[in-house]
N, C-alpha and C positions, 0 to 999 in steps of 0.2 A: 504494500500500500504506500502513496505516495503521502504525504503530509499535506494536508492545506489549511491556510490558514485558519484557526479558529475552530475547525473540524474535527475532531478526536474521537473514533471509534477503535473498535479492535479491531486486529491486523486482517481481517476479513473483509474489513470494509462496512460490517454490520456488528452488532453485538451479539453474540452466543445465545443460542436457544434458552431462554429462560433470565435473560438477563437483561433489563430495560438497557434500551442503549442512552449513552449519555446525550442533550442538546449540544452544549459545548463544553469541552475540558477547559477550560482558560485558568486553575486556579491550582493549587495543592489538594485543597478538601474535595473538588469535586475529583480529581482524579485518584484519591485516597478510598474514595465512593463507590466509582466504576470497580477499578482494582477489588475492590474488599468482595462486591455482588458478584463481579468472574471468578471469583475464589472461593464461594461461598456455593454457588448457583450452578457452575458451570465445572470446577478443577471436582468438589468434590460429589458431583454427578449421586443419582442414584444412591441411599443406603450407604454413601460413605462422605463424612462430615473432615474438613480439613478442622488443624489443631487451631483454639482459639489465638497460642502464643506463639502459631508462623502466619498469621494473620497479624499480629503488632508487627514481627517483623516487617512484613510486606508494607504495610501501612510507613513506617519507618521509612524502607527503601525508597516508594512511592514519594514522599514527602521530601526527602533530599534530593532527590534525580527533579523531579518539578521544580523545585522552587531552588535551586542551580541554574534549571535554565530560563525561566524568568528573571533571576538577579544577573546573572553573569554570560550565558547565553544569548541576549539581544532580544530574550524572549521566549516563550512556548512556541513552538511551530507543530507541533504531532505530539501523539501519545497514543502507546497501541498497547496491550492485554492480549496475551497468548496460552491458553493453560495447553501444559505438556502434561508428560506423566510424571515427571520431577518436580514440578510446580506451578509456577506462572512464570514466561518472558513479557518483561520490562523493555518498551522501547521509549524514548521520550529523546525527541527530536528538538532542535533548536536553532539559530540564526546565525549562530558563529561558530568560525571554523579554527575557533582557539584548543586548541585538548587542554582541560586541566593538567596542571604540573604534577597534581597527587596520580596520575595515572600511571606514570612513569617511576616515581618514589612517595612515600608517602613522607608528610613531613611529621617531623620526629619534637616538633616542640607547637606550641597550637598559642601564639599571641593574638588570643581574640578572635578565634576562629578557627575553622578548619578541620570541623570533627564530621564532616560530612561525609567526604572520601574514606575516611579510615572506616567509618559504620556501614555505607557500604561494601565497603571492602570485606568484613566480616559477615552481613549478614547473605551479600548474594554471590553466587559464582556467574560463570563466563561474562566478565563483563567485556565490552567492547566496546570502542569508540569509534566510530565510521564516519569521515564527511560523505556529503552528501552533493550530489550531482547539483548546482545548481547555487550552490551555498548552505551553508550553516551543518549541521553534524547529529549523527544519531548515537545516545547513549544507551548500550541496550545490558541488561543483565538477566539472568534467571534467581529468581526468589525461589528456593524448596520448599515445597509444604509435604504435611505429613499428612497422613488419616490420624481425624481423632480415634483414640480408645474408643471401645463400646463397653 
């Protein structure tokens, strides 16, 4: 799926059988919203319920990769929800073609900032950073969720 402005569904293009799609992502909470309903609705399908506490994480992950590329990004440009069988991929798309510096190292003393990259860093795997044809870049990671106990 291509990004456009202002538009933000799952990589489909629509949102997942049972899961209202969003009007527009523009925000952290609403994209913390989307995410949590694909995670909830869709990852854990049928008779199997994801864990409440890889739900914060996601919420978490969600909440830094957004509001990253609103402050420092040039902006929201895309945001896509993908459930796998390891979890959800995270795509969130942006207007500049800077890669954060923590991608490459993470920094080792935090003046006032910079605890974003590290808790990503912890809570998701394959992260990736891709420019994007056109301008600006896609941040994408996968968040694991588990099945709750029964």
């Amino acid at each position: 799926m291509e990004p456009s402005e202002g538009t933000i569904t799952a990589s489909s293009g629509d949102a997942p059988p049972g899961v209202p799609a969003p009007a527009v992502v523009d925000s952290a909470s609403t994209a913390r919203a989307y995410a949590e309903s694909v995670a909830r609705a869709q990852w854990g399908g049928p008779g199997r319920t994801v864990r409440d506490e890889d739900v914060v994480d996601l919420l978490l992950v969600v909440s830094e990769l957004v509001t990253n590329a609103i402050r420092h990004g040039d902006g929201l440009a895309g945001f896509e929800v993908r459930p796998t069988p390891e979890g959800l991929r995270i795509a969130v798309h942006d207007h500049s073609t800077v890669v954060p510096r923590a991608v490459y190292a993470f920094p080792t003393t935090h003046p006032g900032g910079g605890y974003g990259w590290p808790l990503v860093a912890r809570l998701a795997r394959d992260i990736a950073v891709d420019l994007r044809e056109g301008g600006g870049k896609t941040i994408s990671v996968l968040v694991p969720l588990r099945p709750a106990s029964t």
